[in-house]
C-alpha positions in Angstrom: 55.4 -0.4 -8.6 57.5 -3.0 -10.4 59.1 -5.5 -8.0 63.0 -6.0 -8.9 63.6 -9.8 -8.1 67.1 -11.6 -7.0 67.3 -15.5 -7.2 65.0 -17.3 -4.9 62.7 -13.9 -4.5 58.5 -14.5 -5.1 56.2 -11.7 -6.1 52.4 -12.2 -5.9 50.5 -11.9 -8.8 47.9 -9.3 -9.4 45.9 -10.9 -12.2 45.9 -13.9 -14.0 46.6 -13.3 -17.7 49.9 -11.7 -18.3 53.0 -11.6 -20.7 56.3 -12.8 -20.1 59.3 -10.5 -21.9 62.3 -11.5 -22.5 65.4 -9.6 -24.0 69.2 -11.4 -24.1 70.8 -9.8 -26.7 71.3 -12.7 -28.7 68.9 -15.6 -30.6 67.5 -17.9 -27.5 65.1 -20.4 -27.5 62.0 -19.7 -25.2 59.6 -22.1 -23.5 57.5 -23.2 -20.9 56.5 -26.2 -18.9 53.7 -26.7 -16.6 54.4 -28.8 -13.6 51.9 -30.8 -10.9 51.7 -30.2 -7.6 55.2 -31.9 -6.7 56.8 -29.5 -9.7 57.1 -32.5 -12.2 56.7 -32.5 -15.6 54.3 -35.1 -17.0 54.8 -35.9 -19.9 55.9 -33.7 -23.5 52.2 -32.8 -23.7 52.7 -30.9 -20.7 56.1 -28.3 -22.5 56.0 -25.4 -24.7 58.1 -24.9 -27.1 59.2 -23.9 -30.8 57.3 -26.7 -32.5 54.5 -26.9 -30.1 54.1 -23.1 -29.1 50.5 -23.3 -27.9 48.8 -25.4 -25.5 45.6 -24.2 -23.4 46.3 -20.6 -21.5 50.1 -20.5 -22.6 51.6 -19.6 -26.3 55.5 -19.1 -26.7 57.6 -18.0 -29.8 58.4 -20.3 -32.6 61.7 -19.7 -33.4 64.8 -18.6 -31.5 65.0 -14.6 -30.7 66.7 -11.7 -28.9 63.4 -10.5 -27.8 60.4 -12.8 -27.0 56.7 -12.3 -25.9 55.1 -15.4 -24.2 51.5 -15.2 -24.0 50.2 -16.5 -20.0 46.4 -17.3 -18.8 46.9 -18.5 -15.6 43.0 -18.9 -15.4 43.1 -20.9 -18.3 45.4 -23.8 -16.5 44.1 -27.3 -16.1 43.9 -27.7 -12.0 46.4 -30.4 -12.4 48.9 -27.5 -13.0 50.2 -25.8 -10.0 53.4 -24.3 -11.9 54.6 -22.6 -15.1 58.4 -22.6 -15.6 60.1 -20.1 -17.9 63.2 -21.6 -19.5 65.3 -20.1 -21.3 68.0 -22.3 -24.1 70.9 -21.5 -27.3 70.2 -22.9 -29.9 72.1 -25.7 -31.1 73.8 -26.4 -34.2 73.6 -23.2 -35.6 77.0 -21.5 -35.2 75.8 -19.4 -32.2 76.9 -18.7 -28.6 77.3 -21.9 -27.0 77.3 -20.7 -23.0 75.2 -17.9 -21.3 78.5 -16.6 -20.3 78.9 -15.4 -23.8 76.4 -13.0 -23.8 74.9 -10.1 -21.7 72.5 -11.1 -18.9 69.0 -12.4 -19.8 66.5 -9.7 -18.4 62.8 -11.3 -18.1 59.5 -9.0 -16.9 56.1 -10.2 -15.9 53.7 -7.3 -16.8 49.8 -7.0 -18.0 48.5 -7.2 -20.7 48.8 -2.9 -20.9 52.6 -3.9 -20.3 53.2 -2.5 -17.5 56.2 -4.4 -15.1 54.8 -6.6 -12.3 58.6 -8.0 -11.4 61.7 -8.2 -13.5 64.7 -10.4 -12.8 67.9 -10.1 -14.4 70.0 -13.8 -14.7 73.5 -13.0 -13.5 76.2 -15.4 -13.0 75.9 -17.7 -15.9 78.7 -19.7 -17.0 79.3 -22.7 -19.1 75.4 -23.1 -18.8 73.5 -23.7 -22.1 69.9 -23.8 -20.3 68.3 -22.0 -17.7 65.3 -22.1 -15.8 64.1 -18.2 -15.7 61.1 -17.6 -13.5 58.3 -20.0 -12.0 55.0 -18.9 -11.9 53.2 -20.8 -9.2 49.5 -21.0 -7.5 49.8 -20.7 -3.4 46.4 -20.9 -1.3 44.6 -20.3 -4.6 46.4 -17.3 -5.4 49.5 -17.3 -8.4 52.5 -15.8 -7.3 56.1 -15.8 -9.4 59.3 -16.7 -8.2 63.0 -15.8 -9.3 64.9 -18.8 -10.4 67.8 -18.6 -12.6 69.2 -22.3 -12.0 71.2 -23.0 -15.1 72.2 -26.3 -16.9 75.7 -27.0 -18.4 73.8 -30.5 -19.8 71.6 -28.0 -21.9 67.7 -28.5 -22.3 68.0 -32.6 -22.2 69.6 -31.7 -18.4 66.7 -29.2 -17.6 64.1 -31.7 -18.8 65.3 -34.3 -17.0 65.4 -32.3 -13.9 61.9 -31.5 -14.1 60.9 -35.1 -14.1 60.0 -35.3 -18.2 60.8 -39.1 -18.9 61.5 -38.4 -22.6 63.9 -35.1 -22.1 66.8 -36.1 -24.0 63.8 -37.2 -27.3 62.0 -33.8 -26.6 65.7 -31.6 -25.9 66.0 -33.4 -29.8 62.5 -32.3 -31.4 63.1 -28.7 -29.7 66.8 -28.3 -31.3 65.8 -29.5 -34.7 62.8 -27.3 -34.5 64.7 -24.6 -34.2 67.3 -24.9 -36.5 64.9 -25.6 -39.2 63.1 -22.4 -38.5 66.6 -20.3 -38.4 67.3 -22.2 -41.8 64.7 -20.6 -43.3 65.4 -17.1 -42.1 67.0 -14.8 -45.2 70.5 -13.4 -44.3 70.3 -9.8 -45.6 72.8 -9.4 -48.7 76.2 -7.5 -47.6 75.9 -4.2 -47.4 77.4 -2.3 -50.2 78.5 1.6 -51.2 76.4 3.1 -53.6 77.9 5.7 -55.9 77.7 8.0 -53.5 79.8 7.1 -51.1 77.0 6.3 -49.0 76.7 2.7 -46.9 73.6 1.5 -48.1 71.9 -1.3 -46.4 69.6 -4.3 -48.1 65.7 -4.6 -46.3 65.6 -7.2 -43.8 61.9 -9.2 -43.1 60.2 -6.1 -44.9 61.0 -3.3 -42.9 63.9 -1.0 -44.6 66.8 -0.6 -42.4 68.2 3.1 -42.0 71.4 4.3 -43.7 74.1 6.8 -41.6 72.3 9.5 -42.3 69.9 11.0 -39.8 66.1 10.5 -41.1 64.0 13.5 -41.4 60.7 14.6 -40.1 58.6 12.5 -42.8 60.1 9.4 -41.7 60.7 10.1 -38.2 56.8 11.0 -38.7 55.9 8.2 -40.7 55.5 5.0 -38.1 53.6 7.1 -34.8 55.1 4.9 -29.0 57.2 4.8 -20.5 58.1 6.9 -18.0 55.5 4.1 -16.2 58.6 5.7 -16.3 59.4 5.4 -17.4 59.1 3.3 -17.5 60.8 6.1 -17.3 63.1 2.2 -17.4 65.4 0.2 -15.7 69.0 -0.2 -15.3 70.0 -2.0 -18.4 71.5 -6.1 -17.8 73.9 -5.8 -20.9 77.5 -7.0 -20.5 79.6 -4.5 -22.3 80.3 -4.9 -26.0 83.9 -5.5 -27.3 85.0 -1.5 -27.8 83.8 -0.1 -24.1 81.3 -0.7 -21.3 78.1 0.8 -23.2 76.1 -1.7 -25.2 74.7 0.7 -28.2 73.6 -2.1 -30.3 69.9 -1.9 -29.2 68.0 -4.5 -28.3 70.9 -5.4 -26.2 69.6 -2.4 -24.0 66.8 -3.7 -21.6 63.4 -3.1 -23.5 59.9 -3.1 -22.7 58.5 -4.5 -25.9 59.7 -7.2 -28.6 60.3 -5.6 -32.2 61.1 -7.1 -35.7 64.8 -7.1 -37.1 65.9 -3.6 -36.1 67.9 -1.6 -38.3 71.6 -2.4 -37.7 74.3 0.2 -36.8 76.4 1.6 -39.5 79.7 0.0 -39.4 82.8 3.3 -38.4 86.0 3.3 -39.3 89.0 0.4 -38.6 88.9 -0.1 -34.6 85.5 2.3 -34.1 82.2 1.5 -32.7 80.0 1.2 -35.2 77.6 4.6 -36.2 74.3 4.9 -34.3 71.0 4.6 -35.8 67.6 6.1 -35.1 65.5 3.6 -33.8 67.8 1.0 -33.3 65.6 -0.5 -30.5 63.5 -2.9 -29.8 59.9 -2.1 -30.5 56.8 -2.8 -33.3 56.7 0.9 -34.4 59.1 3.7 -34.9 57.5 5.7 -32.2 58.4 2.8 -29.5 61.5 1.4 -30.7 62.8 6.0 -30.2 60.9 5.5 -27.2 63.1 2.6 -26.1 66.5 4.1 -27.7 65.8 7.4 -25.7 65.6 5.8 -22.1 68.3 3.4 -23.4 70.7 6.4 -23.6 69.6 8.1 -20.7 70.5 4.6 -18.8 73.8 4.3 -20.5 74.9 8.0 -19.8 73.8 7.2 -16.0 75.5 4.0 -16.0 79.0 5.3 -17.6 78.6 8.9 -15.6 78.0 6.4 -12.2 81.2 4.2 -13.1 83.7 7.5 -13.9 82.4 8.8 -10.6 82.8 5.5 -8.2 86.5 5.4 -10.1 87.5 9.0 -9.1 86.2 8.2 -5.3 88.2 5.2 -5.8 91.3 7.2 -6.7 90.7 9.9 -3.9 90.4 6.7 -1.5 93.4 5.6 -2.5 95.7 8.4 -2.3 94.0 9.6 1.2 95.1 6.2 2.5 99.2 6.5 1.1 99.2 9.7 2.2 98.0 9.0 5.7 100.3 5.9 5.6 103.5 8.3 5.3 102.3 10.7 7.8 101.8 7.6 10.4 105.2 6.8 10.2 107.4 9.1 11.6 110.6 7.6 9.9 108.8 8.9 6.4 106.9 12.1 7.5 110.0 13.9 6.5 112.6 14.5 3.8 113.7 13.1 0.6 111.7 9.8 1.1 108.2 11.3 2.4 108.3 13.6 -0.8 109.0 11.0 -3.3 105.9 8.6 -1.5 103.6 12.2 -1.7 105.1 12.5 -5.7 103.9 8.7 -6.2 100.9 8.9 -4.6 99.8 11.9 -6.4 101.1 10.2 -9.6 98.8 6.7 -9.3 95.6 9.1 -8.3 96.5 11.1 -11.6 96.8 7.9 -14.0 93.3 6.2 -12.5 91.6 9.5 -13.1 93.0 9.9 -16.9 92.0 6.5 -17.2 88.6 6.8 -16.2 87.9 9.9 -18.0 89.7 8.2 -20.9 86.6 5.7 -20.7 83.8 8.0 -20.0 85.1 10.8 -22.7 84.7 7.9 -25.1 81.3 6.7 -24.1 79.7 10.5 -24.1 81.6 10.7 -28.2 79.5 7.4 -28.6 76.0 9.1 -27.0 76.8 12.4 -28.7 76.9 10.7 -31.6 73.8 8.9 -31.2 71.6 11.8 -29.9 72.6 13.9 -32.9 71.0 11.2 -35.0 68.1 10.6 -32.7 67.2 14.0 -32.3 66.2 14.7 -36.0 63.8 11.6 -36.2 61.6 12.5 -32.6 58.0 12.5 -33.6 56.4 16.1 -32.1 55.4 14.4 -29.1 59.0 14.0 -28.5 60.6 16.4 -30.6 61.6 20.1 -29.4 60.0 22.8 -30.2 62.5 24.1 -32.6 62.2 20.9 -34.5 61.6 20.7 -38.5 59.1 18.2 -37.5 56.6 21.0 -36.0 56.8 22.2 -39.5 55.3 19.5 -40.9 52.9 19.2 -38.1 49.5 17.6 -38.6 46.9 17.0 -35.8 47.1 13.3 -34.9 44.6 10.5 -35.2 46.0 8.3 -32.0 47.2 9.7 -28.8 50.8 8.8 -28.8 53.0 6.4 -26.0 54.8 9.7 -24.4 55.3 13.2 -24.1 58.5 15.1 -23.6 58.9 18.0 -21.0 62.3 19.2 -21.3 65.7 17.6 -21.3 68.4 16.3 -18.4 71.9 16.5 -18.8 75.0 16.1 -16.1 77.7 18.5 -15.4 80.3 15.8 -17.3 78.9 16.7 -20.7 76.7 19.7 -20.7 76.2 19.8 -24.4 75.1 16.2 -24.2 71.2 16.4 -23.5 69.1 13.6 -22.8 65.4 14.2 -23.6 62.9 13.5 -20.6 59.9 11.6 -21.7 57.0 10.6 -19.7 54.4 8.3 -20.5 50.8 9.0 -21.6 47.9 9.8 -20.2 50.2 11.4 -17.3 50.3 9.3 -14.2 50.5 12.2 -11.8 50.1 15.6 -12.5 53.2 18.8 -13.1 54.2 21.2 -10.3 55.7 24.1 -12.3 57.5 25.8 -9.5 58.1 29.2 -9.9 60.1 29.9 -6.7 63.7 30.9 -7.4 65.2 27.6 -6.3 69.1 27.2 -5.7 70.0 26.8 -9.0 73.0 29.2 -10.4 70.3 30.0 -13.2 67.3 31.0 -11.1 69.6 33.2 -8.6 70.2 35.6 -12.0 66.4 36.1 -12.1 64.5 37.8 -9.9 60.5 36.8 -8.8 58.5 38.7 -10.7 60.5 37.3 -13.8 60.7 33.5 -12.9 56.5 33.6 -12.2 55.9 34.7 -15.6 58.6 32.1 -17.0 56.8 29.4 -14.8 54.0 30.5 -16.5 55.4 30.3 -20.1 56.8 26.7 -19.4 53.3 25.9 -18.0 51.6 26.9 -21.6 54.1 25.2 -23.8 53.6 21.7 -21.5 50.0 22.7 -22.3 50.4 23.4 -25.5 52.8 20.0 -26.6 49.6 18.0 -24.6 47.1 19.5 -27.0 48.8 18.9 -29.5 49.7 15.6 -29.9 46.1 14.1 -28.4 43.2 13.6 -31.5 41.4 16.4 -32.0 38.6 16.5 -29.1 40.1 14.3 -26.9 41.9 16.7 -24.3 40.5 19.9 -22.9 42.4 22.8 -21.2 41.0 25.0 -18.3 42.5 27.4 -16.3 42.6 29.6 -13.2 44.3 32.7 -13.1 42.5 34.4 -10.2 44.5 37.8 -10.3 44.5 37.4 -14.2 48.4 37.7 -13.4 48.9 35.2 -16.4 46.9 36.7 -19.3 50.3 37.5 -21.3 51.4 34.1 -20.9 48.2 32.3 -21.8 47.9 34.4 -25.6 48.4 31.2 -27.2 45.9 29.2 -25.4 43.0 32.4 -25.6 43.9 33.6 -29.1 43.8 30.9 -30.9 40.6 29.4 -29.1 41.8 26.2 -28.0 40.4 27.3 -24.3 36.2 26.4 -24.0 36.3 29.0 -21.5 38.0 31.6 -20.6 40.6 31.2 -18.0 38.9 31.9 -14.3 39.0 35.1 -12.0 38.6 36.0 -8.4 37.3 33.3 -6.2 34.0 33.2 -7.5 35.2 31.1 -11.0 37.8 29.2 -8.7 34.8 27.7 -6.7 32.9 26.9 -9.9 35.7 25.2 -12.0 36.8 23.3 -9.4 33.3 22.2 -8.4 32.5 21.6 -12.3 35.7 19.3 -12.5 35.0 17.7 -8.9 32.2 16.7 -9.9 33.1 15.2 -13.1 35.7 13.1 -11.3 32.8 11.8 -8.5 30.5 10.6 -11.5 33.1 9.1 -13.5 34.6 7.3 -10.5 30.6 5.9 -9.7 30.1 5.3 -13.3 33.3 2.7 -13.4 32.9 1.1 -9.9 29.5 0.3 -10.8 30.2 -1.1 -14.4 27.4 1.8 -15.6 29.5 4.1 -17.8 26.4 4.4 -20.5 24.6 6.1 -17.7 26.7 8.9 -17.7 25.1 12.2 -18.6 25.3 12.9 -22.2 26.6 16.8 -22.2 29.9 15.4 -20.5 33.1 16.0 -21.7 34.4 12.5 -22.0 38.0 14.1 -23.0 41.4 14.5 -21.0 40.8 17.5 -18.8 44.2 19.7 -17.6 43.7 21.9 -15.2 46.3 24.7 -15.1 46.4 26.5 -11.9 48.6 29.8 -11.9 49.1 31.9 -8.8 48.0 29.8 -5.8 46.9 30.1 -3.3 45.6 33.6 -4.4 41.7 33.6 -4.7 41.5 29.2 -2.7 40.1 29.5 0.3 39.9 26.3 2.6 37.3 24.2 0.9 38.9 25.1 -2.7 42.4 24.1 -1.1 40.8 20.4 -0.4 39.0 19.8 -3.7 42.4 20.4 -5.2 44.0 18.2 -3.1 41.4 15.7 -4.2 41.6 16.1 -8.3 45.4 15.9 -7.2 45.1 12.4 -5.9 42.1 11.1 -7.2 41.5 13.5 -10.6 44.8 11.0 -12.9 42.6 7.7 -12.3 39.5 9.2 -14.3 41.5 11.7 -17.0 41.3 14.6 -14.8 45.1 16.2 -14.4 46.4 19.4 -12.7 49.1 21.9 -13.4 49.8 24.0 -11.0 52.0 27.0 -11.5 53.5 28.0 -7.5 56.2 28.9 -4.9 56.2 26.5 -2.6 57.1 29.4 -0.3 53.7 31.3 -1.1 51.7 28.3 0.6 53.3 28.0 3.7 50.6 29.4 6.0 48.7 26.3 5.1 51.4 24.3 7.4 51.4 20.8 6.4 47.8 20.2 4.9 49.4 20.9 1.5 52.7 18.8 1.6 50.5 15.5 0.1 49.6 18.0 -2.7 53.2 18.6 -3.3 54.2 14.9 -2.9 51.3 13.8 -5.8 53.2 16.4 -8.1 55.9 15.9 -10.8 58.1 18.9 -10.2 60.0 20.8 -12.8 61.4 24.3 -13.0 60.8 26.8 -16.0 64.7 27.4 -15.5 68.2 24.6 -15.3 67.9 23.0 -12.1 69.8 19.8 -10.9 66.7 18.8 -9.0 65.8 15.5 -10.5 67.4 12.3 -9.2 67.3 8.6 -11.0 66.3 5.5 -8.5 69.1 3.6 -10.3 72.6 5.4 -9.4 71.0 8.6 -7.6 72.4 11.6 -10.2 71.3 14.8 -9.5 69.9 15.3 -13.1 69.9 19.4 -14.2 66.7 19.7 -15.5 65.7 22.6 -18.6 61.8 22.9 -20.1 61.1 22.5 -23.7 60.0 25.8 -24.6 59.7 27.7 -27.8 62.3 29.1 -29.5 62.4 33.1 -28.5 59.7 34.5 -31.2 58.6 31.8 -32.6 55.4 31.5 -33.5 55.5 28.0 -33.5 52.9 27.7 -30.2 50.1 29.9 -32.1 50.6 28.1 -35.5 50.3 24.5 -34.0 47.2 25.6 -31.8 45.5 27.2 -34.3 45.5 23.9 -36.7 44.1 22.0 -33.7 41.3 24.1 -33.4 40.5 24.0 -37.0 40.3 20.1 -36.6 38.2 20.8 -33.7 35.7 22.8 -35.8 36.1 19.9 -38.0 35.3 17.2 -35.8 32.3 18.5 -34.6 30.8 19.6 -38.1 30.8 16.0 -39.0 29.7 14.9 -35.3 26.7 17.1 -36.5 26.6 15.5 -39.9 26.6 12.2 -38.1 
C-alpha cells in the first residue's frame, strides 16, 4: 500500500534500490546530495546534479524536465553516507518560471524498481521559493527509511547548498545553472505549427516522435506503440494547480503520472478564449500504451475532482441558505410579513446564483472531458478498447502481455453520457466477484434472477474472453466449473472455439479434482520460489496464467472444496493462479461468516449499471456497466478462434524446437 506523506512524515523502506519520480509540470532541475551522519554535505564530490549525474549508487537527469527518473542504490552508498536528499530547482537564465508558486505542486514517489509507489509527497505551499529540498532518504538502526521534507529556498540552489553545509554552494549553485542552460540551449524548438491545405492544424516532430494532429488516430496507430490500477494505480489525486481557462489541468504531464515520457504530443490549440483540443496520449509515458494508460486515470481523477468540487459548492449553497432562513425564523420581528418574504426571496436568490455558478464550472469541465474521451476512445489498444471497437477488427494475437485490462466503464449521475473506462493492472492483483444477485440498482430491479445469472455469466466470459486475448499465445489458460452445467449457453465461445483444455467441470466429482489439480499447482509453485528451486519444477506443468471461472456456487462445494477456494482466493494471485467466481452473495449464506474473507479478496462488479464502486480520494459512488459484446456480434468467437490458431501454432514449432 502506497504511503501518502505530509511534511515532516517518514516511511520505512522496503528495499534498497529504488527510483525516485518526479512530475511538476514545468522544466526543473533534479538532484541529489548525500549527507554524513550530522546531515552535512562534504564537499561537491558528495552532489548530483545535471553535469555530474552519476556518482556510486545514485544517477539523476541531465538536463532540466517536467518529468524525471532518479536512479537510487541505497546498498551501494559509501558508509560515510547516512542521507540522500532530493532537491528540487528552476532553472536559471532561461526565460522560465522563476518561483514554485508559478506552477502546479511538485508530486515526488519512491517506488521499486517494478514501479510500484512506496510513498508519494505532494510539495504544497511554495512561494517565492526557487529551491526546494523534496524528500530525504535516510539509514536509522541500519535500516533506510524516507522522510517528507519540502523546505524551500527563496536564495535558490546557492541557499540550499549552503544550508546543507557545501563550502563551495554559491561555485557549485554556478556550475549547476550553466549546466543546464547549456543543455536547454541545445534542445530544438519545434517549428510553428502551420495549416496545411486542408484546413488541418498540422504539427512539426518533436525529439523523433510525431506529435498527433486534431483528429482522433485510428486502430493502426492506437495499435502501433503496445502499457495501473496497482490501481490503479488505479492513481492518485492529481497535485496540479489549475490551468488559466478552469480548474482541470488537461495538458498532460501536468496530471500526476507514474512514469517519465519523451516530449508528448501537444494539445491542439481551439478557438479565441478556448481550451485547447485534447490529444490521445497526451501523457506522460515511454510508449503509447502507457502514456493512454496515464491519460485514462488522469480523466477519471479530473472528473472526480471537478464532480467533488460542484458537489462541496451545492452543500455550501444548501448551508447557506438553511442558515438565512433559520436566521428570519429566529427573529420574531422578521418571521412575518413584507420583510420575512423579501429575506426568504434573497435567500433563495444567493443559493440559486452559487449553484448556476458551480454548474457553470462543472458543465464546462465535463465539455472539456467529453471532448477528450471522444478522442481517447478511438486510439485504446484491445486491452483497453471496447468490444465494439474498430480496433478488434484489426486484432492480432499479441507477443507481450500488456500493462492493463479494461472491465467495463464508470460514469456519475452529472454526465451519464460521459463514461470513464475502468482499467486494472496486469497480471490481476485480486481476483473478479461477478455477482449475479439482483442488487439495488434501478437496472437489476427490471430483471428478474433467472435472467441476471445468465448475464453474470455472459459478463463472466467476455472478462474471460478480453484476458485471453490480450496475453501471448500460451501464456494464460481458462478452466471452469459449472457443476449444474447451468452455464453451457454462456460459455459457447470459450467450448466452441477450443480455447478451453478441458471441458468445463460437472457435479462434485470434477469440482474436487480441478480444485485439487490447481491447489496443487499453487503449493509447488509457492515451494519452488521460497526455496530458490523453480528448475525443479515438474516438466508437464502449465507455467501459464491460470483463471479459474467458478459459476453457480456453492452448488456441487462441499466443505473441504469451500476452503481450497478460499485458499486459491488468497494465496492463488501471488503464483498466477486467479479466480472468477460467478454468485449471489445471498445463495452462500448458510455458510455464515467462513465465506466473508472470500468475498473481501474479490473485486466485485455487476453484469448490469450499478453505483457500487467508490474512489479512496473523494468517496463517489461510481455506477459501474461491464464491457460486453455488442448484441450479436460475433466478435467474442472470431477473436477466440485466432488465439487458438496461434496456439496450434506455438506448439507446432515448440515441437519443431
Amino acid at each position: 500500500m502506497t504511503a501518502e506523506l505530509v511534511r515532516g512524515q517518514n516511511h520505512p523502506l522496503p528495499q534498497t534500490r529504488l527510483e525516485v519520480r518526479i512530475a511538476a509540470g514545468k522544466p526543473v532541475v533534479a538532484g541529489a546530495t548525500l549527507g554524513d551522519d550530522q546531515g552535512k554535505v562534504r564537499s561537491a564530490d558528495w552532489v548530483a546534479h545535471p553535469a555530474a549525474p552519476q556518482m556510486p549508487g545514485l544517477e539523476v537527469s541531465r538536463q532540466a524536465a517536467a518529468d524525471h527518473r532518479l536512479a537510487v542504490d541505497l546498498g551501494a552508498m559509501p558508509e560515510a553516507v547516512h542521507t540522500v536528499t532530493v532537491l528540487l530547482a528552476l532553472p536559471t537564465g532561461v526565460g522560465g518560471p522563476v518561483r514554485f508558486g508559478g506552477l502546479a505542486a511538485p508530486f515526488v514517489a519512491v517506488t521499486d524498481l517494478d514501479g510500484d509507489e512506496i510513498a508519494t509527497f505532494t510539495i504544497t505551499d511554495l512561494d517565492a521559493e526557487s529551491a526546494v529540498t523534496a524528500l530525504e532518504l535516510y539509514r536509522r538502526n541500519g535500516a533506510w527509511k524516507v522522510r517528507a521534507v519540502g523546505q524551500g529556498y527563496a536564495g535558490g540552489l546557492a541557499a540550499m547548498l549552503h544550508d546543507q553545509g557545501l563550502p563551495e554552494a554559491a561555485t557549485l549553485a554556478t556550475e549547476i545553472n550553466d549546466a543546464v542552460a547549456r543543455g536547454m540551449a541545445r534542445s530544438l524548438t519545434p517549428p510553428a505549427r502551420a495549416n496545411g491545405g486542408d484546413g488541418r492544424v498540422r504539427t512539426a516532430t518533436t525529439g523523433g516522435e510525431p506529435t498527433q494532429g486534431a483528429s482522433a488516430p485510428g486502430p493502426a496507430a492506437a495499435g502501433a506503440t503496445p502499457a495501473p490500477i496497482g490501481a490503479p494505480d488505479p492513481g492518485g489525486a492529481d497535485a496540479s494547480a489549475a490551468r488559466s481557462g478552469g480548474p482541470v489541468n488537461y495538458q498532460h504531464p501536468g496530471r500526476r503520472t507514474t512514469a517519465p515520457t519523451p516530449p508528448p504530443a501537444a494539445p491542439q490549440p481551439g478557438p479565441q478564449g478556448q481550451p485547447p483540443r485534447p490529444v490521445a496520449g497526451d501523457a506522460a509515458g515511454w510508449t503509447m500504451e502507457e502514456r493512454l494508460y496515464n491519460q485514462v486515470w488522469g480523466m477519471f481523477e479530473d472528473l472526480a475532482r471537478s464532480t467533488a468540487a460542484y458537489r462541496s459548492a451545492v452543500d455550501f449553497a444548501d448551508s447557506r441558505m438553511d442558515k438565512e432562513l433559520d436566521a428570519v425564523l429566529s427573529d420574531p420581528r422578521t418571521r412575518v410579513g413584507p420583510l420575512a418574504d423579501a429575506a426568504r426571496t434573497e435567500a433563495r436568490d444567493k443559493h440559486t446564483r452559487l449553484v448556476e455558478q458551480a454548474r457553470a464550472v462543472l458543465d464546462r469541465d465535463l465539455a472539456q472531458l467529453v471532448a477528450e474521451a471522444e478522442v481517447v476512445e478511438p486510439a485504446l489498444p484491445p486491452a483497453y478498447a471496447r468490444w465494439s471497437s474498430p480496433v478488434w477488427q484489426a486484432y492480432e494475437v499479441p507477443m507481450e502481455m500488456p500493462m492493463a485490462l479494461r472491465l467495463g466503464d464508470l460514469h456519475l449521475p452529472e454526465r451519464t453520457d460521459l463514461r470513464i473506462p475502468m482499467i486494472v493492472r496486469l497480471p490481476l492483483e485480486r481476483g473478479l466477484w461477478v455477482d449475479s444477485g439482483r442488487g439495488g440498482s434501478s437496472d437489476a430491479a427490471m430483471v428478474d434472477s433467472t435472467e441476471m445469472r445468465r448475464l453474470a455469466m455472459e459478463s463472466a466470459v467476455a472478462h474471460a474472453a478480453r484476458l485471453i486475448a490480450v496475453y501471448p499465445a500460451g501464456e494464460f489458460t481458462v478452466h471452469v466449473i459449472d457443476p449444474a452445467g447451468a452455464g453451457a449457453a454462456a460459455l459457447t465461445p470459450l467450448t466452441s472455439t477450443g480455447v478451453l483444455p478441458e471441458a468445463p467441470a460437472l457435479g462434485a466429482r470434477g469440482v474436487a479434482a480441478v480444485l485439487a489439480k490447481l491447489t496443487q499447482r499453487v503449493d509447488l509453485v509457492q515451494m519452488a520460489v521460497r526455496s530458490g528451486a523453480v528448475d525443479a519444477l515438474p516438466r508437464d506443468l502449465d507455467t501459464a496464467q491460470q483463471l479459474l471461472i467458478v459459476n453457480d456456487f456453492p452448488h456441487g462445494f462441499d466443505d473441504r472444496a469451500v476452503n481450497q477456494l478460499r485458499y486459491l482466493a488468497d494465496e492463488g494471485p501471488s503464483v498466477g493462479v486467479h479466480l472468477m467466481m460467478v454468485a449471489d452473495r445471498e445463495d452462500a449464506r448458510a455458510y455464515g461468516p467462513v465465506l466473508d474473507p472470500l468475498w473481501r479478496a474479490l473485486l466485485r462488479v455487476t453484469p448490469v449499471a450499478d453505483d457500487h464502486l467508490a474512489d479512496p480520494w473523494v468517496g463517489h459512488a461510481w455506477t459501474f456497466e461491464p464491457s460486453l459484446a455488442p448484441q450479436g456480434s460475433e466478435v467474442l468467437t472470431r477473436v477466440l478462434s485466432q488465439v487458438t490458431r496461434a496456439r496450434e501454432s506455438y506448439g507446432e514449432h515448440d515441437i519443431a524446437d
